[in-house]
N, C-alpha and C positions, 0 to 999 in steps of 0.2 A: 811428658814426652817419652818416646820408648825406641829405645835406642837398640836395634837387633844386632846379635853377635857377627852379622857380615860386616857391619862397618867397624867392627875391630880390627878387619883383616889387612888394613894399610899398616896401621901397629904392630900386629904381629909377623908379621914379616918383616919388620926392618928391626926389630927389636938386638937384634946383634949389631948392628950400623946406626949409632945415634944421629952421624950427619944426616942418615937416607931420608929422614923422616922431614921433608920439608914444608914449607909456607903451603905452597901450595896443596899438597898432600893432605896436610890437617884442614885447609880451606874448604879443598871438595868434597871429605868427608865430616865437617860440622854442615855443613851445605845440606848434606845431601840426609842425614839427620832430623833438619831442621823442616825440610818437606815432607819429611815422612812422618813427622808430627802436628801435619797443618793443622788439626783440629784445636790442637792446645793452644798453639800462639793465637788463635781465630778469635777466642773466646775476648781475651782481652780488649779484641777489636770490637764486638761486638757488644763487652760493656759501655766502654767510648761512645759510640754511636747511641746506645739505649739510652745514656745521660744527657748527650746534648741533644738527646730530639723530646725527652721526655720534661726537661726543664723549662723550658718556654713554657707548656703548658701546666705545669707547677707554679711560675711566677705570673702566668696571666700575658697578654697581647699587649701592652703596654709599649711604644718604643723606647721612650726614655730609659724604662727600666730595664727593657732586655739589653741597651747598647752598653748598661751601665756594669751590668752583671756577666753579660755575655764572654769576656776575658777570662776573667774568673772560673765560672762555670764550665770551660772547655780545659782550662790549664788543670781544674780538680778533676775533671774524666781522664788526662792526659795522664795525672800522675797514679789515680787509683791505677788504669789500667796497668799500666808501667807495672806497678806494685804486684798487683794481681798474676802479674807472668812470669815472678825472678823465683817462685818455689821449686820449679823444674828445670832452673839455670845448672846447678851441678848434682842435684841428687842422684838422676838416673846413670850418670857417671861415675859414681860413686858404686850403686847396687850393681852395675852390669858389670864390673869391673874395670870399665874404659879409662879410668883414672888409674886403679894398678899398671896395667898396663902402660901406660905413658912414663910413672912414676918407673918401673922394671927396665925401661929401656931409654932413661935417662934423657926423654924428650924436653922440650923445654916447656914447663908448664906455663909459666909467665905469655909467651905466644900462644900454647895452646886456650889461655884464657880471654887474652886478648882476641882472638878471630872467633871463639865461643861468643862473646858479648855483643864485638860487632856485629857478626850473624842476627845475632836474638835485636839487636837495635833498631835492624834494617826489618825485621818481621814485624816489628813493634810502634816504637817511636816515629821510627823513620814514616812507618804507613799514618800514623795518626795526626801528624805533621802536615801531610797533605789533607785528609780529612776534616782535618782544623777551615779548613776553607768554608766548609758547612757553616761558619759563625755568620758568612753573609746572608743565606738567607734565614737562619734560625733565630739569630738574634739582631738585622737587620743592621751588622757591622758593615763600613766601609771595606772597600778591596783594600787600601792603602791598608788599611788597619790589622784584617784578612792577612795581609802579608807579613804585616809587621807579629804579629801572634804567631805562625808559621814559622818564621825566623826566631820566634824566642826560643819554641819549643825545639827548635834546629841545634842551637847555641845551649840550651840547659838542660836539654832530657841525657846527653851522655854523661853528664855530672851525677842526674839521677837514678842512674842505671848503675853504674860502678859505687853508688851510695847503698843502693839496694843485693849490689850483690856480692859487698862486703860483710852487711848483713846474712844475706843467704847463707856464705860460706863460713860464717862463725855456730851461724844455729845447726849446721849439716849433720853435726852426730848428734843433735840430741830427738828424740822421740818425735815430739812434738814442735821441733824445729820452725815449719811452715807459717805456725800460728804467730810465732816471733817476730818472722820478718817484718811485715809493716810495723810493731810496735820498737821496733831498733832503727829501724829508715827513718819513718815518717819524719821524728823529730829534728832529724838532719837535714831531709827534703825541705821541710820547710822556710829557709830561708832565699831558696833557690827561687821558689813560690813566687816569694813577694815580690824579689827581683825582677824576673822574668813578666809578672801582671803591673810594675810598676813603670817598666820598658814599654811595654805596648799604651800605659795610659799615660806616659809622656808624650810620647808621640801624636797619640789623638787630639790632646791638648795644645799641639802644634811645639810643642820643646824637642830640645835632643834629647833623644834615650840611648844613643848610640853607647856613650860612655857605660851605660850598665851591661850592653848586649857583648862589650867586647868584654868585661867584668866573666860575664857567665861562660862566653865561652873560650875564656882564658882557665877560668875555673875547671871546665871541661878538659882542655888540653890537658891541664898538670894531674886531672885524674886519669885521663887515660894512659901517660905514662907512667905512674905513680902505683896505681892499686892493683893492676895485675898482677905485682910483684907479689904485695901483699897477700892479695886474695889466694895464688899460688900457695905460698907459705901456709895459710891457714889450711887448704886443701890438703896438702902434703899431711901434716899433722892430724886432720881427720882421719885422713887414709891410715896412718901409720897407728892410733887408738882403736 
């Protein structure tokens, strides 16, 4: 993503007035950001898409099998994608100086990460969420079920995203940083995994799943409040080596 020195200019003018710098402010300027880098957040979407249209025809026309595999197969596009997109979550913040900057004028990094991620959630997850609808006729899933996948991936992708981009934020100064992330995430991502594909195949099986979907996105809440903090802190300390 590539962040031009005009959108530093709500920062640098308020840099003497730490209150001036508000919610809304850092909003319309991650926003505005994050359009101006449509290509990059694209890609991910368009991994997503290459994999569940591609798989069906890897496992063959079977319906048995597609209905069986089809959870699965969209929740692993969901999270590669996911993965694929958190390397340009705070680097170019970093290179362009927009983090000095914030850090210089005593803004609140913890908000500025937090509306940074939401932004990146709503480009990301949020679209793939809907997308996920495609399991109806790809893999020849019920709408009930269509929804019930939809709502997992609602409820467990912000878990996966602040997993990812606590990771990001630890690799930020080193070299090769990038290549890290998924090998720090993954292994955390993956209980969220099973959760969220074992929600949807309860459900199919006519049980409650509800008790796990509140599970994940409970799990989600206490990281959205929770790792901003953190991931701030870690940024801070990049900045300052």
């Amino acid at each position: 993503m590539i962040e031009t020195d005009s959108s530093l200019s709500i920062i640098n003018a308020h840099t003497a007035d730490v209150r001036s710098i508000s919610f809304m402010q850092l909003w319309r300027r991650e926003w505005q950001v994050k359009q101006q880098g449509a290509v990059q957040w694209l890609y991910p979407l368009v991994l997503f898409l290459v994999i569940i249209t591609l798989f069906p025809l890897a496992v063959g026309s079977e319906p048995a099998l597609l209905q069986r595999l089809g959870v699965s197969a969209v929740w692993i596009a969901a999270l590669l994608s996911l993965v694929m997109g958190v390397d340009g979550l705070f680097k170019p913040a970093l290179d362009n100086g927009t983090l000095a900057q914030l850090v210089v004028a005593k803004a609140s990094l913890p908000l500025w990460v937090l509306i940074r991620l939401v932004i990146h959630w709503i480009f990301s997850s949020g679209i793939v969420a809907v997308l996920s609808l495609l399991a109806v006729p790809l893999f020849q899933l019920s709408w009930f079920e269509a929804w019930i996948l939809m709502a997992s991936i609602v409820t467990g992708s912000p878990m996966l995203l602040m997993l990812s981009a606590v990771a990001s934020s630890l690799t930020l100064s080193l070299k090769n940083g990038a290549v890290l992330v998924p090998l720090i995430a993954l292994p955390m991502q993956l209980p969220v995994l099973i959760f969220a594909t074992g929600a949807v195949d309860l459900f199919a099986t006519g049980l409650n799943g509800l008790p796990i979907l509140a599970l994940l996105l409970a799990g989600s809440i206490i990281s959205v409040l929770v790792m901003p903090w953190a991931i701030a802190m870690t940024l801070k300390m990049s900045w300052l080596n």
